[in-house]
N, C-alpha and C positions, 0 to 999 in steps of 0.2 A: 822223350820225357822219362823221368824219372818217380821211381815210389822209395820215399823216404820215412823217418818217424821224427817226430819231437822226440826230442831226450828225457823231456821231465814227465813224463808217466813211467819211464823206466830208472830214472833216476831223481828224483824232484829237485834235490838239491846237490851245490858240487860235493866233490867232485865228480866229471861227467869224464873219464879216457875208458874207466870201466864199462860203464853204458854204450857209449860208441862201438868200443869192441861188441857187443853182445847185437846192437843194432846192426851191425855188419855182418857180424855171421847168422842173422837171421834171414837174411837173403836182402837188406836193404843198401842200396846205394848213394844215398842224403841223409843227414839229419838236420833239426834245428839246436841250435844252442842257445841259450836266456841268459839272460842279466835280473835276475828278482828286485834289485836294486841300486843304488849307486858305490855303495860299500864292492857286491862286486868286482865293478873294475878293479879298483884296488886292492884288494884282496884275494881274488881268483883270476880273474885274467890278465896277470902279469905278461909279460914277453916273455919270459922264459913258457910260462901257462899256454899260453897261445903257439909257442912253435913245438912243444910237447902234444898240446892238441892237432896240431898240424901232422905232422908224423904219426900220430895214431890214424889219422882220416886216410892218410895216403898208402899204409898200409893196408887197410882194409878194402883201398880200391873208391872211398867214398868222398864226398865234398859237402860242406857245409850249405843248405839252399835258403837258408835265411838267419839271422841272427836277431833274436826277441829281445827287446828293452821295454821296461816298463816306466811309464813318463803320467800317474794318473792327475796331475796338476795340469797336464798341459789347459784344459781349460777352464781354469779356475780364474775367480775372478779379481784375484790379488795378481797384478802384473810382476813381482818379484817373484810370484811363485809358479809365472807361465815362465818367465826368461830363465830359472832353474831346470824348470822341466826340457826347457830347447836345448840348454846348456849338457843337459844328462845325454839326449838326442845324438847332437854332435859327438862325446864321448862315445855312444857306441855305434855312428857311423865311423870312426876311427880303429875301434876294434872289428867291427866287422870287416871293413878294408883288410885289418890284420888274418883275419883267419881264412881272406879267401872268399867269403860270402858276397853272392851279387845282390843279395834283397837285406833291409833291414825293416825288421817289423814292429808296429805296436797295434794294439788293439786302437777303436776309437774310443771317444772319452765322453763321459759325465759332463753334459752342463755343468756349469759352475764349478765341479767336481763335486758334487753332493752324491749322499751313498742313496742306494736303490736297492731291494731286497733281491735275492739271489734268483731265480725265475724257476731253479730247482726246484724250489721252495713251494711254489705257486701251487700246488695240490694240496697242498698240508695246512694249507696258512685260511682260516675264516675270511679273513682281510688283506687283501693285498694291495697294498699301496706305497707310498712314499712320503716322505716329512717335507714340503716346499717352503723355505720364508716366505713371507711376502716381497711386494718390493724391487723384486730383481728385474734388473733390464736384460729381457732376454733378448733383443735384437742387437745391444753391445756385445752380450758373450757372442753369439754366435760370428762377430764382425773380428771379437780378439781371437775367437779359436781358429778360424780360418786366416788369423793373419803368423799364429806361432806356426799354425801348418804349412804356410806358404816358408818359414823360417829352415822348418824340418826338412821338407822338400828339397830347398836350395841345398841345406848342405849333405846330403845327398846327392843331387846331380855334382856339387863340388869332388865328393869321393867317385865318383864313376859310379855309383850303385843306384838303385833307388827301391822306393820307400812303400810298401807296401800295408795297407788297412784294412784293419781287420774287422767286419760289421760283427754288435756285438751287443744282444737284446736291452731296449731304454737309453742306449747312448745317440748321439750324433752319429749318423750313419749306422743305423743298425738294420736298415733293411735297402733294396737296390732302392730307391726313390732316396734315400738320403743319401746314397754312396756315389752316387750320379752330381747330387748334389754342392760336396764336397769335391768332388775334380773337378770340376766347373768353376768352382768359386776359388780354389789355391791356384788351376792352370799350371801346372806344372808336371813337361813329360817324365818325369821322376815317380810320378805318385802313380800310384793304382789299386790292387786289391788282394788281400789274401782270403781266397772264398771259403768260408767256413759255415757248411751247410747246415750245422746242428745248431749255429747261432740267426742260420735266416731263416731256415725252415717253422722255428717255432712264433715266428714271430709276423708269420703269416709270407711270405715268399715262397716261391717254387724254384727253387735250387737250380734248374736245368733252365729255368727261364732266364733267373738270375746271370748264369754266364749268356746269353744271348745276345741281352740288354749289355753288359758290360765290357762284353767281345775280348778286345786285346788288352784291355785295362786288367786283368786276370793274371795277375804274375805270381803267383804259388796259391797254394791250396791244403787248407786242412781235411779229411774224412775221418767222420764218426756219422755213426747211423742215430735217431731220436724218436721221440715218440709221438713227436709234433706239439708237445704241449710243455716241453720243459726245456733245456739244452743239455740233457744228458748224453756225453759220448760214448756208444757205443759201438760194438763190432757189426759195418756193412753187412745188411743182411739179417740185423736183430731188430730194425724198428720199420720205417714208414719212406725211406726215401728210395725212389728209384733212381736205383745208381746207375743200371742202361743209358737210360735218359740224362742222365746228368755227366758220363763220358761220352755220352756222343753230342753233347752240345760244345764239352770241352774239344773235340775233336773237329767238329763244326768251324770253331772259333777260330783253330791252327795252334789250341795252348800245345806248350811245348816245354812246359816247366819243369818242378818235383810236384808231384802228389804225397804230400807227409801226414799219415795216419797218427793222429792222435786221442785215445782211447781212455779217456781218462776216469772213468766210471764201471770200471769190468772189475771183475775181481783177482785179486793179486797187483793191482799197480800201485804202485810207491804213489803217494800223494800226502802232503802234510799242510795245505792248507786251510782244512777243519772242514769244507766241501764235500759235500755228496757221502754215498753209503759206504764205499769202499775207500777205507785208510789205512795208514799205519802200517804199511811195508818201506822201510829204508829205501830196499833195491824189488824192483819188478819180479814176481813169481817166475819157473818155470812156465807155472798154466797159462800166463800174462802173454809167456814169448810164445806157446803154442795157439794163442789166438790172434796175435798181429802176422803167425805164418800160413793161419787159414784165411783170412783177408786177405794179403798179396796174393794168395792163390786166384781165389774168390774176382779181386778185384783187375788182377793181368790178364785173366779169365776175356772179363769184359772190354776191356782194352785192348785187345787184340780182336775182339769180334767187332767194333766198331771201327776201326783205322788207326790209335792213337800206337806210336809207334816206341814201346819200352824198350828204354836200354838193359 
């Protein structure tokens, strides 16, 4: 296995060859790459974009271990605006084919696609709830979202890659009992999970059990530490989850993937999407990169005392 970073805590927005370099010589050997939206593909990951990034990865000795798109229609309950969001899917099963990437990821999604307050939020807020129409047939969405899933799926197994979800607090699939749920119902060996412990943790899951239950379906993995009551990403070691237990389940299991540290809540990281305390850096601090080097330390530490065997 491999420890990798997401790009956009070090870089939020492109260009990303700069980030990559700095993710490489931090001592990492993966990163992920994002699509924020459909602009873009066409606007940033051109061919030219993409064999430019290619040559940056392979200089640095790294590989791409997943490529993020964002699809938040997929289960909405306008069918013009599900077969957009599959259509976006496919585009960036095609780029990620392009850069090398064996996984492509999205988070899971919003009924209907209706918004939900941010779960950050949830200490600060008197009331915490959500605005629901009336009305809705919740047993169709859940019939059309698992039918665009089975779509995203296919074309996925069609690229050779496949399709990793990511459980992600109030969504479909936000905890193991819904994420079981969902590979059940699409059936397809394309699909699985990207384990993101600060989105199950808070939401009542035990992370180490989480991979037990889910075994090989486990195909990458976000680390950030939390405080079990919000989904703040922090640095392994700053909050509530035992990460022992949680590399030795993955080790248990036979993962053999990237572990990609995504930090998105420490100070000094580039973030602009108006979330959480820390914003408003372009590009990632120094202090930013001397704490994704005390995790790897931290975290090879652990991995190496349980069996999991880093490259």
């Amino acid at each position: 296995m491999r420890f990798g970073a997401s790009v956009w805590p070090w870089k939020w927005d492109e260009p990303y060859d700069g980030a990559v370099r700095r993710i490489g010589r931090a001592g990492f050997r993966a990163t992920e790459l994002i699509a924020w939206n459909d602009e873009a593909f066409t606007d940033y990951y051109t061919d030219q974009t993409v064999r430019e990034l290619r040559a940056v990865l392979d200089g640095e000795g790294m590989v791409v271990s997943q490529f993020v798109v964002k699809t938040p229609s997929l289960a909405s309950a306008d069918p013009g605006d599900r077969a957009a969001a599959v259509d976006l899917f496919k585009r960036g099963v095609e780029k990620a084919v392009a850069l090398g990437s064996p996984i492509i990821n999205t988070v899971v999604h919003y009924p209907f696609a209706l918004s939900f307050p941010a779960i950050v939020d949830r200490p600060q807020m008197q009331t915490f709830s959500a605005e629901v129409p009336g009305g809705l047939d919740w047993a169709q969405n859940w019939e059309d979202y698992v039918s665009a899933l089975r779509e995203c799926a296919r074309a996925a197994e069609d690229g050779g890659i496949r399709y990793s979800l990511e459980p992600h607090p109030f969504r479909y699939g936000a905890n193991t009992e819904g994420l079981l749920r969902i590979i059940e119902a699409v059936d397809s060996p394309a699909l699985g999970v990207n384990l993101d412990p600060s989105h199950l943790f808070p939401v009542g899951d035990m992370p180490h059990v989480a991979v037990y239950r889910l075994g090989g379906r486990v195909l990458h993995c976000h680390f950030s530490d939390n405080d079990g009551e919000t989904n703040v990403h922090w640095r392994p070691g700053m909050g509530k989850i035992d990460w022992r237990d949680l590399l030795r389940a993955l080790a248990d299991t036979g993962f053999d993937g990237v572990i990609s540290l995504e930090f998105e809540d420490i100070p000094g990281v580039s973030r602009n999407d108006g979330h959480g305390a820390y914003r408003g850096n372009v590009e990632a601090t120094d202090g930013f990169v001397a704490e994704y080097r005390t995790a790897l330390g931290y975290l090879t530490g652990l991995a190496n005392e349980v069996g999991l065997n880093v490259e």
